[in-house]
C-alpha positions in Angstrom: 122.6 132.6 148.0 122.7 135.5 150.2 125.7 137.2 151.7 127.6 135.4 154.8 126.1 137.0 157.8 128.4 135.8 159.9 131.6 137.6 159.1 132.2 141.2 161.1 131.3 143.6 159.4 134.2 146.4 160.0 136.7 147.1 158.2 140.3 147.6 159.2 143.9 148.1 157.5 145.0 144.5 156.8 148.5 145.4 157.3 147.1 144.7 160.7 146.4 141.4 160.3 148.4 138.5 159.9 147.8 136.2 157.4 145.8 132.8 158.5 148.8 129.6 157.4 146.2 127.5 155.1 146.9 123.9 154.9 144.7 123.9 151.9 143.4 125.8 149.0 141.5 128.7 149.3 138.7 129.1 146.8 136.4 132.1 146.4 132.7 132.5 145.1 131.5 134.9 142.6 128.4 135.3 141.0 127.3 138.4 138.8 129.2 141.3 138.5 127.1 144.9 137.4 125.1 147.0 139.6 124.0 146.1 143.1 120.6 147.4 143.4 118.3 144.8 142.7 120.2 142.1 144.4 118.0 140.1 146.5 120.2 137.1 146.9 123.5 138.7 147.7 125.4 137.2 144.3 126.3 140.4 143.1 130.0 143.0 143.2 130.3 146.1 141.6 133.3 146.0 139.2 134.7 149.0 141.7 134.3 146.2 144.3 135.9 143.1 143.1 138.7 145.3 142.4 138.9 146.4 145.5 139.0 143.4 146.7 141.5 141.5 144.0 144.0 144.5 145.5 143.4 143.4 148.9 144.7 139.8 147.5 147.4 141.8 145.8 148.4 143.4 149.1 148.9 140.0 151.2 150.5 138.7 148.8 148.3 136.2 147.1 147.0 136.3 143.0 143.6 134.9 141.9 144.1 131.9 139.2 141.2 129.0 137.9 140.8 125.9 140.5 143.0 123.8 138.3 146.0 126.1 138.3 145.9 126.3 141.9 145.3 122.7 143.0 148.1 122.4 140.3 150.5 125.0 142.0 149.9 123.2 145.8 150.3 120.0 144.6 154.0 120.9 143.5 154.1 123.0 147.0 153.8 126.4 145.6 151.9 129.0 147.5 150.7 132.6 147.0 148.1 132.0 144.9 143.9 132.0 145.6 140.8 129.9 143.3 138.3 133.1 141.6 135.4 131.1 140.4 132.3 133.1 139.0 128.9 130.5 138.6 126.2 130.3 136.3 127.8 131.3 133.6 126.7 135.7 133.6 127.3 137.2 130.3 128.2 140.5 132.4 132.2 138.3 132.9 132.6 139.0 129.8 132.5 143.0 129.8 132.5 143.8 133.6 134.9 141.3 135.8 137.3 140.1 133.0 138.6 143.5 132.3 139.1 143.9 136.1 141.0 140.5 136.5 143.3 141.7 133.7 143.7 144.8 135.2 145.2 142.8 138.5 146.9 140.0 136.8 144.4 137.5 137.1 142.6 134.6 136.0 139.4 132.4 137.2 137.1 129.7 136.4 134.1 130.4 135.1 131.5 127.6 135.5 128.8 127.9 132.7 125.2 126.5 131.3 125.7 125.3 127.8 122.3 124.2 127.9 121.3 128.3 128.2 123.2 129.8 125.8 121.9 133.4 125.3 119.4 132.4 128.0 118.5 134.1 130.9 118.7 133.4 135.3 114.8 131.6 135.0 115.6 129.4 138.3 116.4 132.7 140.3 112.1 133.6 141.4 113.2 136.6 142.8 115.3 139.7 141.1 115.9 140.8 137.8 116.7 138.3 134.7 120.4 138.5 133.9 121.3 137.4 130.3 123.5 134.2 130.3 126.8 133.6 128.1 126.0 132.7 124.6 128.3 130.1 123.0 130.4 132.2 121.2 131.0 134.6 124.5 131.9 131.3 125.7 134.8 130.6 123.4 136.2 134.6 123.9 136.5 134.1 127.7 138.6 130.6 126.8 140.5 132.3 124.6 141.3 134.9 127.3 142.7 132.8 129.3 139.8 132.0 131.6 139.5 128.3 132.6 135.7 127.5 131.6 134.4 124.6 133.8 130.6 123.2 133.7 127.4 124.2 136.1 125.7 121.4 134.4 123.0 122.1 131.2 120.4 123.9 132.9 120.8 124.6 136.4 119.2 121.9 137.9 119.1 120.6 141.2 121.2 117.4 140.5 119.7 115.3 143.7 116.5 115.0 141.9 117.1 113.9 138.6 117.1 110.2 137.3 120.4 108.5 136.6 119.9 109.3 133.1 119.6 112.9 133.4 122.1 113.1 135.7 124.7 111.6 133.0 122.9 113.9 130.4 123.6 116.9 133.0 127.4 116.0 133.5 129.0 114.3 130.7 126.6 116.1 127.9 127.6 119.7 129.2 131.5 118.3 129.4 131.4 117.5 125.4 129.7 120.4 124.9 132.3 122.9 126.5 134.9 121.1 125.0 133.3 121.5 121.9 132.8 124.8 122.2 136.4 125.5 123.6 138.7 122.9 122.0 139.5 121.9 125.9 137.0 119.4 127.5 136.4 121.1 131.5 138.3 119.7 134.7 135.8 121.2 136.6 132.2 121.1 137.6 130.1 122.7 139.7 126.9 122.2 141.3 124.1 123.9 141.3 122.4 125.4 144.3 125.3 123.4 146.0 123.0 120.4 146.0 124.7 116.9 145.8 124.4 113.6 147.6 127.2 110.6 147.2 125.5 109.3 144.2 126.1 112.8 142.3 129.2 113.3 143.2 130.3 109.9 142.0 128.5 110.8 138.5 130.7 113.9 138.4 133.7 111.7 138.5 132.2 109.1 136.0 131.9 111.8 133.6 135.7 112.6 133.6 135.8 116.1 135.5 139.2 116.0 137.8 137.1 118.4 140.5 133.8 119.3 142.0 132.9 122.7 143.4 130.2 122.4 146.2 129.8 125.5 149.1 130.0 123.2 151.9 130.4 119.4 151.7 130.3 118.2 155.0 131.3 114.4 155.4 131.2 114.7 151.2 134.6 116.5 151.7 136.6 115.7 148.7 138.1 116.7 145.2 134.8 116.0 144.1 133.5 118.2 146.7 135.7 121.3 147.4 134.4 124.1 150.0 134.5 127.5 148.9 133.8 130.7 150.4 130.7 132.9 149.0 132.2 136.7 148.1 129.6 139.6 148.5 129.6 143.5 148.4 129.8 143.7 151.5 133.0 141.9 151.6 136.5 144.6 152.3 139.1 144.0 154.8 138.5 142.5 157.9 135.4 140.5 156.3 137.8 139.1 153.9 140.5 138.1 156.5 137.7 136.4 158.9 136.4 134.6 156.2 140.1 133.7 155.0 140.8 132.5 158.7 137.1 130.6 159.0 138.0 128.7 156.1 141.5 127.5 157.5 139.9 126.5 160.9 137.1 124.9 159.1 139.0 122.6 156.0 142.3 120.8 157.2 144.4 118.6 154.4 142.4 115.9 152.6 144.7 113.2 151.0 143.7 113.2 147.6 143.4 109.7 145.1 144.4 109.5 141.5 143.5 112.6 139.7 144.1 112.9 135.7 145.1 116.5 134.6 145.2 117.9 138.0 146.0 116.6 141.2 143.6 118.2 143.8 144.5 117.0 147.1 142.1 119.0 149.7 138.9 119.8 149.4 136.1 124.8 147.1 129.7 126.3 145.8 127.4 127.6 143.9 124.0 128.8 143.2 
């Protein structure tokens, strides 16, 4: 996934701008956090950067939590808060972002590959191979307070596999995480930001309360929450256009009958 084009590239005191009025959730994207060299895709923040940017959150006002604490929060009306998510499951959470979310008050989901464990970035042809959470690093960032959510087994494209292996890819990494964590997942998210009707309803068979895709479309759903991809490129007035993009884009989407949380609009992945 490469860094959003689109969004200016200035930067500017956001004192200076006013705050976009969301009607929804607003749910950001990381990826890898270490060095930014070798980054072909655009996935990666410096540590030095994401904390720049969790203070610019700080500074309007809003605090990064998992996607199930904030669906949680705007169900009951609260505000002030923003989704961190961090995909594919990086073993470089663990000593490079988590210290900086604790550093800023914060917490986030991290969506990771069970199926990997100790494994390394092989569906990625291009860069360097990052080493993946094993299952014990797993259970520390649980026990940090991190919500851990599933990517699937493998990182797979989900549209392409059999009905079988689609119920392997969901509801095998769901018993697996909860296994590992003592909490079965809420969340899923899908790789590459593939899926079709038929995989989001497999999500939902599986048990998992939310899906995180990078832009639905018609799919537009708590099976299929739009997000907003987060690059090193991102400061300022590149963070408020993308805030403000993603309140003209996603209104309010009623919501029907979730279990532990109670998503009622619509948050991607690699």
């Amino acid at each position: 996934m490469a860094a959003d084009p689109s969004a200016p590239c200035a930067d500017a005191p956001p004192h200076r701008l006013r705050p976009h009025t969301r009607r929804q959730p607003w749910i950001l994207t990381y990826h890898s956090v270490t060095d930014v060299r070798d980054d072909p895709y655009g996935i990666t923040v410096t540590p030095e950067r994401l904390g720049e940017q969790l203070s610019w959150l700080r500074s309007r006002g809003l605090r990064g939590v998992g996607v199930s604490e904030l669906m949680r929060a705007h169900a009951a009306g609260r505000r002030g808060l923003v989704g961190l998510t961090f995909d594919d499951g990086y073993a470089d959470f663990l000593h490079q972002a988590l210290p900086v979310l604790h550093v800023h008050g914060c917490t986030a989901t991290v969506f990771v590959l069970p199926g990997r464990p100790g494994g390394v970035n092989e569906w990625d042809p291009l860069g360097p191979r990052k080493p993946l959470l094993t299952h014990e690093e797993i259970r520390r960032i649980a026990a940090e307070g991190m919500e851990v959510g599933s990517h699937g087994l493998l990182h797979q494209d989900l549209t392409t596999l059999t009905d079988e292996e689609l119920r392997h890819e969901t509801r095998h990494s769901r018993e697996v995480i909860g296994e590992l964590t003592g909490t079965v997942p809420e969340g899923f998210c899908y790789p590459y930001g593939a899926l079709d009707r038929r995989v989001s309803a497999a999500v939902g068979s599986a048990g998992y309360g939310y899906g995180c895709a990078l832009v639905p479309g018609p799919l537009l759903s708590r099976f299929a929450l739009p997000r907003t991809h987060i690059s090193q490129a991102d400061r300022g007035v590149r963070l408020w256009a993308k805030d403000l993009r993603h309140g003209l884009r996603h209104g309010a989407v009623p919501g029907a009958g979730a279990r532990t949380v109670t998503p009622v609009w619509a948050g991607g992945s690699r």
